[in-house]
PDBQT receptor file of N, H, CA, C and O in Angstrom, charges set to zero:
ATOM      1  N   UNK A   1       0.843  -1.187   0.000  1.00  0.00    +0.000 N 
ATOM      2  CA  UNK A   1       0.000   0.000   0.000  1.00  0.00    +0.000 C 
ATOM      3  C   UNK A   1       0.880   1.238   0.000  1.00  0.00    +0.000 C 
ATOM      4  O   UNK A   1       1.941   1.408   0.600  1.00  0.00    +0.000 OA
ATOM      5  N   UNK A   2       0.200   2.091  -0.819  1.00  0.00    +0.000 N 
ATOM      6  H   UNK A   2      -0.663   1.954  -1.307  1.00  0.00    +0.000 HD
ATOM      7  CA  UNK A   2       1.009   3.572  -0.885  1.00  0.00    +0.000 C 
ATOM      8  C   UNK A   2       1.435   4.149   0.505  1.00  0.00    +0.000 C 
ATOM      9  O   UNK A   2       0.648   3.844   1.401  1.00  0.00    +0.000 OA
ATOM     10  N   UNK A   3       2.514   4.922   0.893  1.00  0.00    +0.000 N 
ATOM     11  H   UNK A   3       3.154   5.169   0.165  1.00  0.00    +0.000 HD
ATOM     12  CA  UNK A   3       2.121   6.001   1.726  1.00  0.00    +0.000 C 
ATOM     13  C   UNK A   3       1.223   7.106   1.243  1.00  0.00    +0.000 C 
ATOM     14  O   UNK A   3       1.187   7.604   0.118  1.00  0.00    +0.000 OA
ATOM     15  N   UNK A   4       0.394   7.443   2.467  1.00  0.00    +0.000 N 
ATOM     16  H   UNK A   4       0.423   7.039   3.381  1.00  0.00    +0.000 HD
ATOM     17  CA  UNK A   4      -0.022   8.575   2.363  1.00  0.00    +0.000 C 
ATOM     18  C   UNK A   4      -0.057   9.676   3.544  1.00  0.00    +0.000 C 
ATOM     19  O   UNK A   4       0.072   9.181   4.664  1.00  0.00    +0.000 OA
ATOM     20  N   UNK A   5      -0.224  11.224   3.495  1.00  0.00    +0.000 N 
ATOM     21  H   UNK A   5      -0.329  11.626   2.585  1.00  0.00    +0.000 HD
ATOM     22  CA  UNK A   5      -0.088  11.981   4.375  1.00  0.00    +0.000 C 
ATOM     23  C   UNK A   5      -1.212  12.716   4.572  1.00  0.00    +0.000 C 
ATOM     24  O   UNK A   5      -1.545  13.250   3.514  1.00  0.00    +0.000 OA
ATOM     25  N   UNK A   6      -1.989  12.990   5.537  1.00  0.00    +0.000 N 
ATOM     26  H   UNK A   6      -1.719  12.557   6.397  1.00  0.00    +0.000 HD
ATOM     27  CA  UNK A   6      -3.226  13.492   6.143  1.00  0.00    +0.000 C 
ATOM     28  C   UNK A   6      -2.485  14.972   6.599  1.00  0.00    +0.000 C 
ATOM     29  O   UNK A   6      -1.602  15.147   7.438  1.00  0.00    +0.000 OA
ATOM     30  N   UNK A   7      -3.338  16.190   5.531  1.00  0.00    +0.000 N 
ATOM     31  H   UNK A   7      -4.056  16.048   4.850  1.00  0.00    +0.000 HD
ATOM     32  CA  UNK A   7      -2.358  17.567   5.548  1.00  0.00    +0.000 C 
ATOM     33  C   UNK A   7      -4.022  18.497   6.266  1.00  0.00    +0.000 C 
ATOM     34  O   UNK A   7      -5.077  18.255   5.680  1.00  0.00    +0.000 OA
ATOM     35  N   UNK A   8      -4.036  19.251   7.205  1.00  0.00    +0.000 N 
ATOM     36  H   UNK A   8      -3.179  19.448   7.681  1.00  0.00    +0.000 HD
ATOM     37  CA  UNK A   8      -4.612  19.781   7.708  1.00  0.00    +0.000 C 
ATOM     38  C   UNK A   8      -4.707  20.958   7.354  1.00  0.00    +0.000 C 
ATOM     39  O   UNK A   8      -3.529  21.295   7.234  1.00  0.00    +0.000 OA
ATOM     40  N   UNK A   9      -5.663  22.283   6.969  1.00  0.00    +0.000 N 
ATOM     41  H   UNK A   9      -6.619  22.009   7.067  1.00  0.00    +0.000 HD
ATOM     42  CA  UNK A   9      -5.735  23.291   6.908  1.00  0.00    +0.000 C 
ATOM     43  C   UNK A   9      -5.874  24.339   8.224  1.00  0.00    +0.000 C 
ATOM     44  O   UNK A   9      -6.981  24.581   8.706  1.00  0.00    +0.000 OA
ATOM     45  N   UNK A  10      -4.860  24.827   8.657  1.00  0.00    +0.000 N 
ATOM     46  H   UNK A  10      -3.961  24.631   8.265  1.00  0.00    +0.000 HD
ATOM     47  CA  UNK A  10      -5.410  25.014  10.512  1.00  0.00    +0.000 C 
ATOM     48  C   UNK A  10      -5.051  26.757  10.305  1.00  0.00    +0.000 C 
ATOM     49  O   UNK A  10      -5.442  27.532  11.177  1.00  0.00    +0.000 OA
ATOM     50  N   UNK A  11      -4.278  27.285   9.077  1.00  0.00    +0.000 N 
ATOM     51  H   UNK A  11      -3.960  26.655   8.368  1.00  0.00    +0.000 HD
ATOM     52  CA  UNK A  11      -4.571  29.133   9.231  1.00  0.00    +0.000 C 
ATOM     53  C   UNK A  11      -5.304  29.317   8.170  1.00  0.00    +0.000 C 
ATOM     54  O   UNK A  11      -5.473  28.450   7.313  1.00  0.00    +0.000 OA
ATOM     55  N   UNK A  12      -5.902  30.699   8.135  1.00  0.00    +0.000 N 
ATOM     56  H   UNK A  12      -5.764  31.403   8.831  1.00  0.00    +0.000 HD
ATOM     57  CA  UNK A  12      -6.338  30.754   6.895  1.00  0.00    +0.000 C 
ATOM     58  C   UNK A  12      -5.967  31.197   5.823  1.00  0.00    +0.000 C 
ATOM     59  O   UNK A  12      -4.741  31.143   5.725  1.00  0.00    +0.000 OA
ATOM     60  N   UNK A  13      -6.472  31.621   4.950  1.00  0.00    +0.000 N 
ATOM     61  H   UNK A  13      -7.468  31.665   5.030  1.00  0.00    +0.000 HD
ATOM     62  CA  UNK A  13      -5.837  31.979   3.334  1.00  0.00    +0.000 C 
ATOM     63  C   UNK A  13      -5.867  33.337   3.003  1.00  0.00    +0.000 C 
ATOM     64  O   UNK A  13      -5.641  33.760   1.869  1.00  0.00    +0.000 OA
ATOM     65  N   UNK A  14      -6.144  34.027   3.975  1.00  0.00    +0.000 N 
ATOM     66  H   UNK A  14      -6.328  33.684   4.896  1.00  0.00    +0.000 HD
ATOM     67  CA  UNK A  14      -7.424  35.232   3.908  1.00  0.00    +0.000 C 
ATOM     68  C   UNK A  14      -5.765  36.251   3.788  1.00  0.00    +0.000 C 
ATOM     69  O   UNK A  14      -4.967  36.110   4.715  1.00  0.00    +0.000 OA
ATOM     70  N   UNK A  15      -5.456  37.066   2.789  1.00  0.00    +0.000 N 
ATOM     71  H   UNK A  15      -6.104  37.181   2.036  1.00  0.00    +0.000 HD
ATOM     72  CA  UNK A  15      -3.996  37.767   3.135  1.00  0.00    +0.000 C 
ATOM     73  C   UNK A  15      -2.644  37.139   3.156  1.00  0.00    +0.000 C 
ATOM     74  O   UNK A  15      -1.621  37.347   3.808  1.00  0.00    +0.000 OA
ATOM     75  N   UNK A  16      -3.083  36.077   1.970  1.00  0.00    +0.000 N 
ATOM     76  H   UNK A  16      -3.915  35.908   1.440  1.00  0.00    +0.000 HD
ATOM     77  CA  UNK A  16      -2.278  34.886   1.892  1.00  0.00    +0.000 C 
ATOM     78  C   UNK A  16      -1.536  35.066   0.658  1.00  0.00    +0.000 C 
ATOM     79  O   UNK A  16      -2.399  35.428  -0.143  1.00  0.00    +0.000 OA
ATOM     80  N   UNK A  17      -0.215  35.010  -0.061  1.00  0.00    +0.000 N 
ATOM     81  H   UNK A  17       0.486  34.716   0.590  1.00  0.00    +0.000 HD
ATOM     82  CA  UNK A  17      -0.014  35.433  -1.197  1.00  0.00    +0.000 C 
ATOM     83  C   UNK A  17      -0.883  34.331  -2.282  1.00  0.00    +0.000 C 
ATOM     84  O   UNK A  17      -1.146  33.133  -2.176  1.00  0.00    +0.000 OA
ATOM     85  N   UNK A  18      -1.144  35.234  -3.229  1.00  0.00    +0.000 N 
ATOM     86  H   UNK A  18      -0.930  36.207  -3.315  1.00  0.00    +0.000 HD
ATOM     87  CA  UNK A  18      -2.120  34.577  -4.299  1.00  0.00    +0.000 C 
ATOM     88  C   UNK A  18      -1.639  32.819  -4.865  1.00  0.00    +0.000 C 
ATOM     89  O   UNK A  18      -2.387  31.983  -5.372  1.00  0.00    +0.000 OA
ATOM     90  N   UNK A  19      -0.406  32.714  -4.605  1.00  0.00    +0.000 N 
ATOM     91  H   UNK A  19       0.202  33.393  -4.193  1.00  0.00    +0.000 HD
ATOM     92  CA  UNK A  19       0.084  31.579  -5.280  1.00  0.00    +0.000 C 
ATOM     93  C   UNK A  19       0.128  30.527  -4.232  1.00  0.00    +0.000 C 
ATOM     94  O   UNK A  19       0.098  29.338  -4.548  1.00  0.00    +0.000 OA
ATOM     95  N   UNK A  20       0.196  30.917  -3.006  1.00  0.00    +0.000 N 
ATOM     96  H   UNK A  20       0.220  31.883  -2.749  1.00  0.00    +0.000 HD
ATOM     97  CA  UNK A  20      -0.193  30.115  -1.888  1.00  0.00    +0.000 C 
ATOM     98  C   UNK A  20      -1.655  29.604  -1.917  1.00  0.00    +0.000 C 
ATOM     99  O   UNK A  20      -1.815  28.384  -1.889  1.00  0.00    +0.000 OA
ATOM    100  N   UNK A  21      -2.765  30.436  -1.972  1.00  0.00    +0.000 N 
ATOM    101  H   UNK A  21      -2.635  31.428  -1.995  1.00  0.00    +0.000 HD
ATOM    102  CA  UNK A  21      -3.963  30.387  -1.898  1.00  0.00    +0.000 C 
ATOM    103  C   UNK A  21      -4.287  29.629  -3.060  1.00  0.00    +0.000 C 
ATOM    104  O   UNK A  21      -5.477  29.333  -2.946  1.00  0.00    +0.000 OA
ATOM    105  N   UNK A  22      -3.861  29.199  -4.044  1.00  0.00    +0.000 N 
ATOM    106  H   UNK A  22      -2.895  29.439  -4.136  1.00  0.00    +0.000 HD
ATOM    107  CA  UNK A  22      -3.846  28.509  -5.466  1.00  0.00    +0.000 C 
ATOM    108  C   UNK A  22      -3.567  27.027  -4.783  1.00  0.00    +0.000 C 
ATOM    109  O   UNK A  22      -4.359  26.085  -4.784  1.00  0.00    +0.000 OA
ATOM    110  N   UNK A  23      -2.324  27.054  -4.236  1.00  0.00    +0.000 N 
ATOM    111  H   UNK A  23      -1.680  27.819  -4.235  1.00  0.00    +0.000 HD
ATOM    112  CA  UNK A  23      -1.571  25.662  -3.626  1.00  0.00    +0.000 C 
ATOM    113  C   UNK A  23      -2.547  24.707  -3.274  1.00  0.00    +0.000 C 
ATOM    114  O   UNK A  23      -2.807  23.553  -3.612  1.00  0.00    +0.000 OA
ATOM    115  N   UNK A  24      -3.327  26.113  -1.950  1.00  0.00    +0.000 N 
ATOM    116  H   UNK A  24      -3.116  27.051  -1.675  1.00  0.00    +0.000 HD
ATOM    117  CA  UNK A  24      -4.016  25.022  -0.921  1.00  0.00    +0.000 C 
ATOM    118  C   UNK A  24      -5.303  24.565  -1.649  1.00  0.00    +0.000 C 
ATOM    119  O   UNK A  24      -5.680  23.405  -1.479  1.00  0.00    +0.000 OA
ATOM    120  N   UNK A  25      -6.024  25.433  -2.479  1.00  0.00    +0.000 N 
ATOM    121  H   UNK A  25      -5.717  26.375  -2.618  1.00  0.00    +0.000 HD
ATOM    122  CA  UNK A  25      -7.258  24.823  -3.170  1.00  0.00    +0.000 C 
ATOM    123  C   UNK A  25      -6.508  23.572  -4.094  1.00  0.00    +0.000 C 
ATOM    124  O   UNK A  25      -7.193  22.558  -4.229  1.00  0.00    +0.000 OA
ATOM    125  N   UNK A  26      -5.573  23.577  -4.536  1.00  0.00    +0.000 N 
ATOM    126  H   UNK A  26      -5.017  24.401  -4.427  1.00  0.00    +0.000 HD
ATOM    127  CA  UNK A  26      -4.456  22.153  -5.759  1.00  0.00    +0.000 C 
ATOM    128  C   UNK A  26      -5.086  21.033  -4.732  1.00  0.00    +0.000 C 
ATOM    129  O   UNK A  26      -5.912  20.185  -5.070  1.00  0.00    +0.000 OA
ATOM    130  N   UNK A  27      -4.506  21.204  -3.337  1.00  0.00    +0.000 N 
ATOM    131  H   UNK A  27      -3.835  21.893  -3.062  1.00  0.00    +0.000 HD
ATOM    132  CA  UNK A  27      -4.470  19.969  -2.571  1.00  0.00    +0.000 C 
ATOM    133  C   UNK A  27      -5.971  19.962  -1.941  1.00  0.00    +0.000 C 
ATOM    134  O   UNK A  27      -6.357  19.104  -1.147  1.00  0.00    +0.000 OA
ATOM    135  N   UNK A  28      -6.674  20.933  -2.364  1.00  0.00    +0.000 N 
ATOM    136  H   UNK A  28      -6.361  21.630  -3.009  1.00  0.00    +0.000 HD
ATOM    137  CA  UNK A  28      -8.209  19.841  -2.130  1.00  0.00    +0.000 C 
ATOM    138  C   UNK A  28      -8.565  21.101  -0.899  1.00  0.00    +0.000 C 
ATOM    139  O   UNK A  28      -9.721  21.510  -1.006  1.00  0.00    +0.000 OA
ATOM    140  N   UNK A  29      -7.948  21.604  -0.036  1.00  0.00    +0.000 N 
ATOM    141  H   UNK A  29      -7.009  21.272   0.052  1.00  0.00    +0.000 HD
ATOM    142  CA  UNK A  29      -8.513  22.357   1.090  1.00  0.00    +0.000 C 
ATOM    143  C   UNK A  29      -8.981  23.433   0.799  1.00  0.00    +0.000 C 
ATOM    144  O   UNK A  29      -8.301  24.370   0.380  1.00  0.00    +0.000 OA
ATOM    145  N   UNK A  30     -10.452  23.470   1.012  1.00  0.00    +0.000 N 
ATOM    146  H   UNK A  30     -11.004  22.709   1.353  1.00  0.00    +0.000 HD
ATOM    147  CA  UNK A  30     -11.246  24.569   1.181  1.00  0.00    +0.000 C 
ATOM    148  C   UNK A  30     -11.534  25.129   2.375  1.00  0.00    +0.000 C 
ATOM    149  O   UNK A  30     -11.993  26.255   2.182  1.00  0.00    +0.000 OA
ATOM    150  N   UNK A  31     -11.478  24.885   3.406  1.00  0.00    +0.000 N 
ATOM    151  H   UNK A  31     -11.105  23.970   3.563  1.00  0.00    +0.000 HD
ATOM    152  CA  UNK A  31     -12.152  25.613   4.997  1.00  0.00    +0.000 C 
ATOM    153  C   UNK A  31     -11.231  24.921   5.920  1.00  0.00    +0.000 C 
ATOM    154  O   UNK A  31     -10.778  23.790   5.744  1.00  0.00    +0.000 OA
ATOM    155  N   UNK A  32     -10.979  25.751   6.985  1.00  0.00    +0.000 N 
ATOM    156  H   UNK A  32     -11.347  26.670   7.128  1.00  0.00    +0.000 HD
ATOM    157  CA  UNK A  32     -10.146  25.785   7.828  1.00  0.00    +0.000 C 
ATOM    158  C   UNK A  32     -10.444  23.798   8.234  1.00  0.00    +0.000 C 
ATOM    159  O   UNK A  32     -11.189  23.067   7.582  1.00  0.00    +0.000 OA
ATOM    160  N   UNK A  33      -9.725  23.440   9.283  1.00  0.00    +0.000 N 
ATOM    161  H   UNK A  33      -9.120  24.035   9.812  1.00  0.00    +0.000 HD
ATOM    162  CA  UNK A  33      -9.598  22.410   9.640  1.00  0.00    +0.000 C 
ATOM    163  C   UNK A  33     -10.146  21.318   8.851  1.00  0.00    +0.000 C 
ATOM    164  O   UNK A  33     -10.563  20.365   9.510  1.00  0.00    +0.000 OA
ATOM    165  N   UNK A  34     -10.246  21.241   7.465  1.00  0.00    +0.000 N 
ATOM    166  H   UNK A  34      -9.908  22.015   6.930  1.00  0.00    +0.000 HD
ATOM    167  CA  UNK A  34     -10.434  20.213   6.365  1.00  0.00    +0.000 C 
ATOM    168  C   UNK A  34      -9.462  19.263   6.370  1.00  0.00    +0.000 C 
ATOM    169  O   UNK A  34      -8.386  19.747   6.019  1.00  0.00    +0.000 OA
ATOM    170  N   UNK A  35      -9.414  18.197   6.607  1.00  0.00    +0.000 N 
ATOM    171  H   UNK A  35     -10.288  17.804   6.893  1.00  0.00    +0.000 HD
ATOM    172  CA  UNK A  35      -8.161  17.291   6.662  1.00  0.00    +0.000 C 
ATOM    173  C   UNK A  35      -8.642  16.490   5.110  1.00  0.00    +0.000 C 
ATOM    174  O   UNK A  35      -9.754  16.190   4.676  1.00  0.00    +0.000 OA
ATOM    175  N   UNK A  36      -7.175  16.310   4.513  1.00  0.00    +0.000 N 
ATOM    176  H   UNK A  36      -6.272  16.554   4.866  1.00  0.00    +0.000 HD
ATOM    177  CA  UNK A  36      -7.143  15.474   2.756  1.00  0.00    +0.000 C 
ATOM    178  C   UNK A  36      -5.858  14.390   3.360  1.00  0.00    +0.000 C 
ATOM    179  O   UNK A  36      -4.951  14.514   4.183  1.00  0.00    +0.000 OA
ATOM    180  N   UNK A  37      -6.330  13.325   2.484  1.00  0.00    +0.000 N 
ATOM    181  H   UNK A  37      -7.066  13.225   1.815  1.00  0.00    +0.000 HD
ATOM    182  CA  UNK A  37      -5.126  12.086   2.384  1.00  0.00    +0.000 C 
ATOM    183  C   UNK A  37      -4.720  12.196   0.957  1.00  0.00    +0.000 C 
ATOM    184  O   UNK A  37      -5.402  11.861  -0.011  1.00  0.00    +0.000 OA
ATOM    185  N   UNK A  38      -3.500  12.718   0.946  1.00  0.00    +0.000 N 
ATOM    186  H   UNK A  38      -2.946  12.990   1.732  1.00  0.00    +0.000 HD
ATOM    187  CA  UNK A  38      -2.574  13.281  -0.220  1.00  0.00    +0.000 C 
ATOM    188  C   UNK A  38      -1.455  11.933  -0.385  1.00  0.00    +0.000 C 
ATOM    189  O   UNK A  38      -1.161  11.413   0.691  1.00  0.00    +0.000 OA
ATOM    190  N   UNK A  39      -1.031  11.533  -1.204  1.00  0.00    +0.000 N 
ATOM    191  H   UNK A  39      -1.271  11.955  -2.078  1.00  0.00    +0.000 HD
ATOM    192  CA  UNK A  39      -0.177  10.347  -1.519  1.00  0.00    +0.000 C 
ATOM    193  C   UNK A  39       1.227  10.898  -1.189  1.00  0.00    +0.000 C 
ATOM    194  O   UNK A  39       1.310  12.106  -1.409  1.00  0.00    +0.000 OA
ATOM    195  N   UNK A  40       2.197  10.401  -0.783  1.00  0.00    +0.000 N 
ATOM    196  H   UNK A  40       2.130   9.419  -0.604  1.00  0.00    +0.000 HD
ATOM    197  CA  UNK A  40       3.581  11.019  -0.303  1.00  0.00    +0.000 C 
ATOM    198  C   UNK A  40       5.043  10.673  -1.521  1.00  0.00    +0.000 C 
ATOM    199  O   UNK A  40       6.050  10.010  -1.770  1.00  0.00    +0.000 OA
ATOM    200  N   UNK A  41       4.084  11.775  -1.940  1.00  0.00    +0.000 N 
ATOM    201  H   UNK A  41       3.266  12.313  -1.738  1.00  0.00    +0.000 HD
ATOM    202  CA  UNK A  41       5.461  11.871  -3.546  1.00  0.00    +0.000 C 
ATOM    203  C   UNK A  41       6.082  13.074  -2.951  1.00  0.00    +0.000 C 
ATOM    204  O   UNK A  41       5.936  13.653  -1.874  1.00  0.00    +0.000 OA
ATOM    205  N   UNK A  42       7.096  13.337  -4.383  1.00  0.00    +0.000 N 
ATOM    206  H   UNK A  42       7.214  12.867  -5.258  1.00  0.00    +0.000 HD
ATOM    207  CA  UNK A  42       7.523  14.878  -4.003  1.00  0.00    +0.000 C 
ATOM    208  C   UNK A  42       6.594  15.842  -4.401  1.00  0.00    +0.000 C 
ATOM    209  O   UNK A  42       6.716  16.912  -3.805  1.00  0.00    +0.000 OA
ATOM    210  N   UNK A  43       5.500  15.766  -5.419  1.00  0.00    +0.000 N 
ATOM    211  H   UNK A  43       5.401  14.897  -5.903  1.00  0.00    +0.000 HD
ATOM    212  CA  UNK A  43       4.701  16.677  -6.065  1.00  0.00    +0.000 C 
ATOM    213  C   UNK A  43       3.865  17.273  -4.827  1.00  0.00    +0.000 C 
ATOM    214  O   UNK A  43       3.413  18.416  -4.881  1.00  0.00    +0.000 OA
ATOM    215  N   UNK A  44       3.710  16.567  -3.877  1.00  0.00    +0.000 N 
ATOM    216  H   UNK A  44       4.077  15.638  -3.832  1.00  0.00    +0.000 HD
ATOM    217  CA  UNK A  44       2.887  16.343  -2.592  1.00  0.00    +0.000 C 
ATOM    218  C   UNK A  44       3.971  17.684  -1.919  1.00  0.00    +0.000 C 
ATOM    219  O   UNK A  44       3.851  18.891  -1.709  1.00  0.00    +0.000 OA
ATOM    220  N   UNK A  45       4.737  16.937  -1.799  1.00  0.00    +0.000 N 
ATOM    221  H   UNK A  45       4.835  15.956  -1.969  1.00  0.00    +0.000 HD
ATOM    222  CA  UNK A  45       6.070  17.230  -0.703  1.00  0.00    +0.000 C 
ATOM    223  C   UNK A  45       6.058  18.606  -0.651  1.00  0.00    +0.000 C 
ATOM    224  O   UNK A  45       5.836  19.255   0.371  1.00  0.00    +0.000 OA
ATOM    225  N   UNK A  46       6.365  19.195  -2.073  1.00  0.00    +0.000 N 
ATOM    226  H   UNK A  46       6.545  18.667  -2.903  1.00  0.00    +0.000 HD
ATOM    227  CA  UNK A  46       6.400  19.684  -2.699  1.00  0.00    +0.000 C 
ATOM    228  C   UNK A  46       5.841  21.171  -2.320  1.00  0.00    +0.000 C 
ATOM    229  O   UNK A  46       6.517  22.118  -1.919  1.00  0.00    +0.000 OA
ATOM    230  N   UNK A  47       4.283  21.128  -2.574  1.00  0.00    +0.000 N 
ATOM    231  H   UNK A  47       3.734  20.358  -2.900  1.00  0.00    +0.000 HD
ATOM    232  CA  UNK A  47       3.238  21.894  -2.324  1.00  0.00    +0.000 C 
ATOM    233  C   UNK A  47       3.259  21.799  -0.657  1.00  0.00    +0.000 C 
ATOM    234  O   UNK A  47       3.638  22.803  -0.053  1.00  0.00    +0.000 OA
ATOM    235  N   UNK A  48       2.988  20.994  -0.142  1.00  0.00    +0.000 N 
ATOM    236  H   UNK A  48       2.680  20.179  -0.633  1.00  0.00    +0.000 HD
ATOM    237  CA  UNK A  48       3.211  20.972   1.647  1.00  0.00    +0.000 C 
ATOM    238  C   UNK A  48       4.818  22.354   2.056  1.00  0.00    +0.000 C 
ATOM    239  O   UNK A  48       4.641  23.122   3.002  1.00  0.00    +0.000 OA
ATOM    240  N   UNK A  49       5.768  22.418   1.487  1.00  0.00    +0.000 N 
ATOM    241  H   UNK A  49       5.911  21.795   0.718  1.00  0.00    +0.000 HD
ATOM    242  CA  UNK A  49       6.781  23.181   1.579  1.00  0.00    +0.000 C 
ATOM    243  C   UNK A  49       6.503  24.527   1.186  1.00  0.00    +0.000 C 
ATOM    244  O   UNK A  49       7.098  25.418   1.791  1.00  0.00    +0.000 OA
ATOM    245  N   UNK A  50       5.651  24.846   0.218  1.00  0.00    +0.000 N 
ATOM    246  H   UNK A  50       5.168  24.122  -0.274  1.00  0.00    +0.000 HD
ATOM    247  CA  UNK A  50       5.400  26.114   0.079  1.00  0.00    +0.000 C 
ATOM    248  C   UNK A  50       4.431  26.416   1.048  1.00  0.00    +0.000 C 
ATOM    249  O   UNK A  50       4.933  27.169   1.882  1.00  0.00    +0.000 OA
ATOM    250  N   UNK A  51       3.323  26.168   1.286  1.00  0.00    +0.000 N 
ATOM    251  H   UNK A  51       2.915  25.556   0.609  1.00  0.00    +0.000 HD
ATOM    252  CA  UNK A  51       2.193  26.272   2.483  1.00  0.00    +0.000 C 
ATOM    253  C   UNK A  51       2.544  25.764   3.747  1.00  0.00    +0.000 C 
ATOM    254  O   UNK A  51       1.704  25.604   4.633  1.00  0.00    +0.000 OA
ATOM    255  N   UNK A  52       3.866  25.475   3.893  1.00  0.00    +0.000 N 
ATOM    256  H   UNK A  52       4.548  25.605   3.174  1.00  0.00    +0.000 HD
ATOM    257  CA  UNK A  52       3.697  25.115   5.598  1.00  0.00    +0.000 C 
ATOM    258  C   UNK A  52       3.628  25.866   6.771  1.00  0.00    +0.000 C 
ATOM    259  O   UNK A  52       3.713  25.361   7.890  1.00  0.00    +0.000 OA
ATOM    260  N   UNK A  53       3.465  27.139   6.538  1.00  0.00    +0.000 N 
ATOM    261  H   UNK A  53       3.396  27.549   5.629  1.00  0.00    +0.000 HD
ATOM    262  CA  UNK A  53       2.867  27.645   7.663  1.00  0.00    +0.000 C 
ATOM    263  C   UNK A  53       1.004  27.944   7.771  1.00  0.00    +0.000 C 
ATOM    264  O   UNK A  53       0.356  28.488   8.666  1.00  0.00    +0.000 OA
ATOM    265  N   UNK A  54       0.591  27.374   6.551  1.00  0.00    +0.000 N 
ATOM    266  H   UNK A  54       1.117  26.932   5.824  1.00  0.00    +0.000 HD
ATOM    267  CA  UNK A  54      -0.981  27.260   6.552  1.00  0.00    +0.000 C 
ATOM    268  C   UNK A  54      -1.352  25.962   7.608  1.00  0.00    +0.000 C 
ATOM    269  O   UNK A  54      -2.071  25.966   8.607  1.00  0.00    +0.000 OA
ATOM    270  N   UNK A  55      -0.608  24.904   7.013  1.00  0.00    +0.000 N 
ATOM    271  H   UNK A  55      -0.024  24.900   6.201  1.00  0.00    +0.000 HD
ATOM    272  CA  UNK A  55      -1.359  23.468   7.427  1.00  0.00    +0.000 C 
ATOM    273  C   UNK A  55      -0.139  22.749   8.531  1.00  0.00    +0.000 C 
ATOM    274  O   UNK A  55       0.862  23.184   9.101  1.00  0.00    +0.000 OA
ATOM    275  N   UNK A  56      -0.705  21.683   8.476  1.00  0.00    +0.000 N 
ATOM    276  H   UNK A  56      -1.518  21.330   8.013  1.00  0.00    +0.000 HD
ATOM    277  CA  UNK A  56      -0.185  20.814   9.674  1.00  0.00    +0.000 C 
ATOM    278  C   UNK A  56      -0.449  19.513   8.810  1.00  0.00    +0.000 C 
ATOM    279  O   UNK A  56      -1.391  19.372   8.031  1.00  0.00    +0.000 OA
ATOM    280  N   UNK A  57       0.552  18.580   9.083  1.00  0.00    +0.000 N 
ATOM    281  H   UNK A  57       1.317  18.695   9.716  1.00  0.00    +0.000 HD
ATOM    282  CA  UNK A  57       0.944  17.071   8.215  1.00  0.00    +0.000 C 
ATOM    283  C   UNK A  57       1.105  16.399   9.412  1.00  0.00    +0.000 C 
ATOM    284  O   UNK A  57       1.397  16.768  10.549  1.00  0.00    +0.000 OA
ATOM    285  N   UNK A  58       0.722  14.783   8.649  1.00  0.00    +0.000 N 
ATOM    286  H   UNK A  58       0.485  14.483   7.725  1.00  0.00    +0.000 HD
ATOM    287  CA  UNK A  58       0.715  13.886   9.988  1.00  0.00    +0.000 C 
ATOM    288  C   UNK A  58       0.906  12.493   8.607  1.00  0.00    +0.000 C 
ATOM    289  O   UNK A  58       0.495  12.423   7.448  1.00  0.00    +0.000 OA
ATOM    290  N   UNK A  59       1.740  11.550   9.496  1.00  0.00    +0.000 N 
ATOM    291  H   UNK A  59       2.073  11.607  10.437  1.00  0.00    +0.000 HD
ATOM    292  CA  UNK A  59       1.903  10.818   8.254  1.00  0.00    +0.000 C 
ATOM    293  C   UNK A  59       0.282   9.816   8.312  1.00  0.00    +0.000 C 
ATOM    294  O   UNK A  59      -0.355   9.812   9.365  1.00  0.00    +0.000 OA
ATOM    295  N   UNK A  60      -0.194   9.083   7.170  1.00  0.00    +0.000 N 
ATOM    296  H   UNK A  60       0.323   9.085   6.314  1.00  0.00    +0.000 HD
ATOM    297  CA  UNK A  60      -1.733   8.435   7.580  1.00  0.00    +0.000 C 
ATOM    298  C   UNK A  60      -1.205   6.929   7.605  1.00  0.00    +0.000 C 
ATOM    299  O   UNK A  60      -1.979   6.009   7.868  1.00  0.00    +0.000 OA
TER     300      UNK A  60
């Protein structure tokens, strides 16, 4: 079975640079505390590194 990573949305987007706010809708999060099971590539990795001060990761 794949890994996968359970990425949390816990700040908001609101005053967020535009390309950030692009990121987090890519990976599926719309509203604060939305948790997604994202597959653990680098494309993943990736996007989690530009937004990591939005969300919170936990491996699933």
């Amino acid at each position: 079975m794949a890994k996968t990573l359970k990425v949390t949305l816990v700040k908001s987007t609101i005053g967020a640079v535009p390309k950030n706010k692009a990121t987090v809708v890519a990976m599926g999060l719309t509203k604060l505390h939305k948790t997604v099971e994202l597959p653990d590539n680098a494309a993943t990795r990736g996007m989690i590194q530009k937004v990591r001060h939005l969300v919170k990761v936990e491996e699933a």
